[in-house]
C-alpha positions as CSV (number, residue, x, y, z in Angstrom):
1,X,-1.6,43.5,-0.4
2,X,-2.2,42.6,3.5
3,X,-2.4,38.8,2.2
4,X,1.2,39.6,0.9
5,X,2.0,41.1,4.3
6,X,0.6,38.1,6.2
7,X,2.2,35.7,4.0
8,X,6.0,37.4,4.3
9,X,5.7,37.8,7.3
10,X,6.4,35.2,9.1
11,X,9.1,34.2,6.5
12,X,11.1,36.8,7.3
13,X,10.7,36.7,11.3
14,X,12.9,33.4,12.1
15,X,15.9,33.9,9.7
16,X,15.3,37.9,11.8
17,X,15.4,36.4,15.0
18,X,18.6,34.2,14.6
19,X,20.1,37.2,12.9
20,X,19.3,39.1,16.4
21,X,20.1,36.7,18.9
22,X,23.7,37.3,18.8
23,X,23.0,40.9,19.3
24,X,20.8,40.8,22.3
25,X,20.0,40.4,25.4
26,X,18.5,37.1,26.8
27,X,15.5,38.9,27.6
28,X,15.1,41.0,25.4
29,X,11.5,40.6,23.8
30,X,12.2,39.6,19.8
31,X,13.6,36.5,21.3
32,X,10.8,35.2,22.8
33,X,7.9,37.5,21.8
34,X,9.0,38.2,18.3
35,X,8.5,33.3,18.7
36,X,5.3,34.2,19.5
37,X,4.1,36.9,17.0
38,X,5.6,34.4,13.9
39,X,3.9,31.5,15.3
40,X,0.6,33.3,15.3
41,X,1.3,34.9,12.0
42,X,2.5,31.3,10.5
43,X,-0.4,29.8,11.8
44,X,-2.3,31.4,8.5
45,X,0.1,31.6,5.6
46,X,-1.0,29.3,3.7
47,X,-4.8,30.3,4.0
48,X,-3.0,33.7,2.6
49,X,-1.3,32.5,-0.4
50,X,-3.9,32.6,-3.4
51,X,-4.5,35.9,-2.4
52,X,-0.5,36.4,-1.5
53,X,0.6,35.1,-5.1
54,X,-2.6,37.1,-6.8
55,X,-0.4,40.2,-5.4
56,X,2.6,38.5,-6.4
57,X,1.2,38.5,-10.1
58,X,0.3,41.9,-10.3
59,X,4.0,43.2,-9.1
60,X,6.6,40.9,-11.2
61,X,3.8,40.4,-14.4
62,X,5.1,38.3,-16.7
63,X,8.1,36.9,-14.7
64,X,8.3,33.0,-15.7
65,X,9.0,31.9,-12.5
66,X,4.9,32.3,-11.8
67,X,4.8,29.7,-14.2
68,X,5.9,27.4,-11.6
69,X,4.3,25.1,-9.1
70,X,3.0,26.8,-6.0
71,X,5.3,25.3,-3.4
72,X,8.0,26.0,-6.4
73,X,7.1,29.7,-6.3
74,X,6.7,29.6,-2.4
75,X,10.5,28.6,-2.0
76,X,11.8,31.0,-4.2
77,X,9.3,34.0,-2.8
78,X,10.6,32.9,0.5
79,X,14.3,33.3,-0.7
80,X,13.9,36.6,-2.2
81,X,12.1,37.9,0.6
82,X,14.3,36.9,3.4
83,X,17.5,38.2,0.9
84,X,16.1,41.0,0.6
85,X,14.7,42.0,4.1
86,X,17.3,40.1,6.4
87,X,20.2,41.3,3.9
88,X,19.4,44.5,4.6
89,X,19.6,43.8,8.7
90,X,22.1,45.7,10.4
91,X,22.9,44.2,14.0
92,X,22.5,48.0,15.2
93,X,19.1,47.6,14.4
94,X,17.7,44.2,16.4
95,X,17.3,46.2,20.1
96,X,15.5,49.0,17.9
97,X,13.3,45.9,16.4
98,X,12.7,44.2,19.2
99,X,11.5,47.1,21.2
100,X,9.2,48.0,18.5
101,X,8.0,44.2,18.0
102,X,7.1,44.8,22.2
103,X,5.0,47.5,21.8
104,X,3.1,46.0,18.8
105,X,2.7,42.8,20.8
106,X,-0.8,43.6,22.0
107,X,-2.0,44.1,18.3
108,X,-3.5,40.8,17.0
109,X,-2.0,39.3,13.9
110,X,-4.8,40.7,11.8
111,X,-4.0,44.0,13.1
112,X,-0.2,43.6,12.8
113,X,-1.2,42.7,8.9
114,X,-3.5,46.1,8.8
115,X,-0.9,48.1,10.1
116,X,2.2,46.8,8.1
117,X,0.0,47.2,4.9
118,X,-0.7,50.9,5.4
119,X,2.8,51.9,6.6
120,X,4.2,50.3,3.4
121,X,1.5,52.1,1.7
122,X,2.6,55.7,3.0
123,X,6.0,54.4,2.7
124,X,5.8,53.3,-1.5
125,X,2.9,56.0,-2.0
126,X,5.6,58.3,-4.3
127,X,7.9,55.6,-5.3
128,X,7.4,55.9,-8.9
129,X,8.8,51.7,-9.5
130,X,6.0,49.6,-10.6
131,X,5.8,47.6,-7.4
132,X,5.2,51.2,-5.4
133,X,2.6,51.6,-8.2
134,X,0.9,48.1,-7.9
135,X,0.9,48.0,-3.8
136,X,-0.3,51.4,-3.7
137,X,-2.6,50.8,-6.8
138,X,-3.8,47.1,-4.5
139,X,-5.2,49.4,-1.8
């Protein structure tokens, strides 16, 4: 699950940041500390992604599209993840983000992994889909 985490991650965070920008202030931190936290999280996707796409696996099953080539699969798990995630984004939300993103700043990116991984955790624990199942089921 936390490979997941530290593989989406930083997928999500740049499309999140341009989506901000508009709606913030120069200084505000997501701008350039939110640059920061992706770079350091980028900096190990791809050791992530065997353990990311076991996780992967064990949430969509049988899908076909596992079938495909790794940097195949990579593009579309990048395009679902950003739909879904900076889709959802409204701009009333970026100061709340990037005020949050500031106070996790002193967490290292391993840390920043731990914690996203048990929030989602608590957050899917009585979802009764089969990902809530499968992330809760991963930890």
């Amino acid at each position: 699950m936390n490979s997941l985490i530290a593989y989406a991650l930083p997928v999500v965070m740049d499309p999140m940041i341009t989506s901000c920008r508009p709606h913030l202030a120069s200084d505000a931190y997501l701008l350039s500390g939110g640059q920061r936290i992706s770079e350091a999280l980028a900096a190990r996707k791809d050791v992530e992604w065997k353990a990311a796409k076991a996780a992967v696996m064990r949430v969509w099953g049988g899908s076909k599209e596992l079938d495909l080539p790794d940097d195949v699969l990579q593009a579309s798990l990048n395009e679902k993840v950003t739909k879904e995630i900076i889709g959802k984004l409204n701009a009333s939300e970026c100061k709340d983000i990037s005020g949050i993103a500031a106070k996790l700043s002193p967490l290292s990116p391993d840390q920043l992994v731990d914690l996203a991984g048990e929030i989602i955790v608590v957050a899917v624990r009585d979802r009764k889909s089969k990902a809530g199942a499968m992330i809760c089921q991963a930890n």
